[in-house]
N, C-alpha and C positions, 0 to 999 in steps of 0.2 A: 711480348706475351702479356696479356690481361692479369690485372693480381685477381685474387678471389672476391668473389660477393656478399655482402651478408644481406639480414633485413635492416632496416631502420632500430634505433634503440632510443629511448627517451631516458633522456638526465633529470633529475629533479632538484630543486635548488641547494639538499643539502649533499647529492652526489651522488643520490640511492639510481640506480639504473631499473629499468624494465622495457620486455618489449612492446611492442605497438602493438595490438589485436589485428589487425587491419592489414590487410599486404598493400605495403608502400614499394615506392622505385627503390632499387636496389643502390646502395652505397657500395663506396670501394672501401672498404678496410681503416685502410692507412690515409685515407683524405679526411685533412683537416678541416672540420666544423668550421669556415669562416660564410659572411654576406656574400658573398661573389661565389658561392658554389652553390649553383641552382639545387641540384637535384637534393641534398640533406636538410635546406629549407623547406622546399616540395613536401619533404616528408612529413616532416612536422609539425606545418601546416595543418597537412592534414588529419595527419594524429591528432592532433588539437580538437580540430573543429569534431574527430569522432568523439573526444574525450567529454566534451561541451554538451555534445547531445545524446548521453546516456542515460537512463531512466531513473540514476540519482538525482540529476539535475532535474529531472521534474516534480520531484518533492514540492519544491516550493509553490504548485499549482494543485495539488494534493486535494481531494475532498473528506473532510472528517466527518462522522457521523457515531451516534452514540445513544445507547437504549440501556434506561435500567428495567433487569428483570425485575418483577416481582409476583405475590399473587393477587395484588392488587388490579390487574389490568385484566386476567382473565376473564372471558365470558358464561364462562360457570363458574358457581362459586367455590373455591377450592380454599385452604385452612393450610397453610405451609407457611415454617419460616425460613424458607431457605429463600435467598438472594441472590442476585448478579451481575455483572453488568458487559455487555456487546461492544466493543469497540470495533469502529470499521475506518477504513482507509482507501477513498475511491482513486483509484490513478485516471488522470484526467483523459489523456493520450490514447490510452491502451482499453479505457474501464475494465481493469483489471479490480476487481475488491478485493481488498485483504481483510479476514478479523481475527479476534483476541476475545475469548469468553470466557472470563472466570464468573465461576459460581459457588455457593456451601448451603449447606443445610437442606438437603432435599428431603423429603422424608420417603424417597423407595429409588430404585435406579436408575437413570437417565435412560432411556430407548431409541431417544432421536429430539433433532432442535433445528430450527427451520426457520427462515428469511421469509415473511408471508406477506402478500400483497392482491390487486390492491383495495386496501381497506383503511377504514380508520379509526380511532380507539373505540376498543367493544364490539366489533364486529368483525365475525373471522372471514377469511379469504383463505387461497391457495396457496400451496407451500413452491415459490419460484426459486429457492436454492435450499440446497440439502447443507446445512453449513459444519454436520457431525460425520462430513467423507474421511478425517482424521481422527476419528473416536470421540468419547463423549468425556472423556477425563477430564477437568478440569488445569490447566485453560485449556481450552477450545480452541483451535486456531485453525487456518486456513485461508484459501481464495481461489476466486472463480474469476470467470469473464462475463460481465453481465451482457445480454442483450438489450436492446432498444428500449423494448419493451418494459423490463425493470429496472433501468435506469430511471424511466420517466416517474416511475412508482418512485422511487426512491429517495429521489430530488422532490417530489412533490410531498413527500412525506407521509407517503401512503402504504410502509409498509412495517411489520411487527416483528419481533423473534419471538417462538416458543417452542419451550423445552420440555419437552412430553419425559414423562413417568411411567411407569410398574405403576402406582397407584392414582395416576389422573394421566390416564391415556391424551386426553382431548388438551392435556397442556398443564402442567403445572404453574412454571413462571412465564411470564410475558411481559414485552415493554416496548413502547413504540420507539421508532426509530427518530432520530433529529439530528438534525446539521448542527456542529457544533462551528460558532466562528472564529477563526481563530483572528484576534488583532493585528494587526497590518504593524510590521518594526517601521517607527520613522527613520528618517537617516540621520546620523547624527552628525552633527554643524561640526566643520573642522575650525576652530580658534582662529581668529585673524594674527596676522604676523605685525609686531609694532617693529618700528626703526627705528 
C-alpha cells in the first residue's frame, strides 16, 4: 500500500517552512530529502527558478520617474502656494506604473489630477491616465498599465501631471515629468587572502 502524498514544502535556511505556489510532483511524506531522490529535487528546482522570477526580482530593472508640482509650470497663470511632488515607478516587464502624490497648500479642493501628454513644458495636451481613480487625498497613490503609446510619451519625456481645483479648473499645480537615474552599486572587491 502507497503512503499518502502531499505538495512540496520549501525550508529556508533558518528552518521557517512554506509551501511552494506552484503545483509541483507530489512527495511521499516520509521520504528523506537526500541527492539521489529525484522527485523532491525536481521540486525545488523548480520552486526556485518560480521564486527567481517573481515581479520582486524585477525591481532592480525598475523605471523611476519624478515631477515637481507647482504653480510655476502652469499655462495660465495661477497665484498658489501649495506644492507637490509625483513620484512614479515604471515596472519594465509588465509597464505596469505605480505613483505616490503628496501635495499642501491648495488654496480650494482637489477635483481631479491627471498624467498629460504628449507635450512639453508650457503646453497642454491630453489627460492619458486618470491618476485620482483612488481619491484626491493626499498622498495620491495608484497604477495603471500604460499602453504603447504612453510609454513612448513618457520615456521621451513628454508628459506633465496636473491637479485641477474648485478654483483653477484648468490646473492649479503642474510639473513635468523626468527619469530619475538611479547609480548603478559597483561590486565590491572581496579582499585577497595572504598565506
Amino acid at each position: 500500500m502507497d503512503k499518502p502524498l502531499e505538495r512540496s514544502r520549501i525550508v529556508d535556511w533558518e528552518g521557517t517552512e512554506s509551501a511552494c505556489r506552484t503545483p509541483l510532483l507530489p512527495i511521499e511524506v516520509d521520504q528523506p530529502m537526500t541527492l539521489n531522490s529525484p522527485r523532491p529535487i525536481a521540486a525545488l528546482v523548480l520552486c526556485a527558478s518560480v521564486l527567481w522570477s517573481t515581479p520582486t526580482r524585477a525591481a532592480d530593472d525598475d523605471i523611476l520617474y519624478v515631477a515637481t508640482i507647482t504653480d510655476n509650470e502652469q499655462s495660465v497663470p495661477t497665484e498658489s502656494p501649495g506644492k507637490g511632488v509625483a513620484e512614479f515607478r515604471l515596472e519594465r516587464a509588465t509597464l505596469k506604473l505605480s505613483w505616490k502624490i503628496t501635495y499642501q497648500g491648495l488654496t480650494s479642493k482637489a477635483l481631479s489630477i491627471g498624467l498629460y501628454g504628449p507635450e512639453n513644458v508650457g503646453a497642454n495636451a491630453g489627460r492619458v491616465v486618470d491618476l485620482g481613480t483612488n481619491g484626491l487625498k493626499s498622498p495620491i497613490t495608484g497604477s495603471a498599465i500604460l499602453s504603447d503609446g504612453v510609454l513612448s510619451y513618457l520615456v521621451t519625456g513628454r508628459t506633465y501631471v496636473n491637479l485641477h481645483t474648485a478654483r483653477y479648473k484648468d490646473g492649479e499645480l503642474r510639473g513635468q515629468v523626468r527619469r530619475i537615474r538611479t547609480p548603478k552599486v559597483a561590486p565590491t572587491a572581496t579582499p585577497a587572502h595572504s598565506s
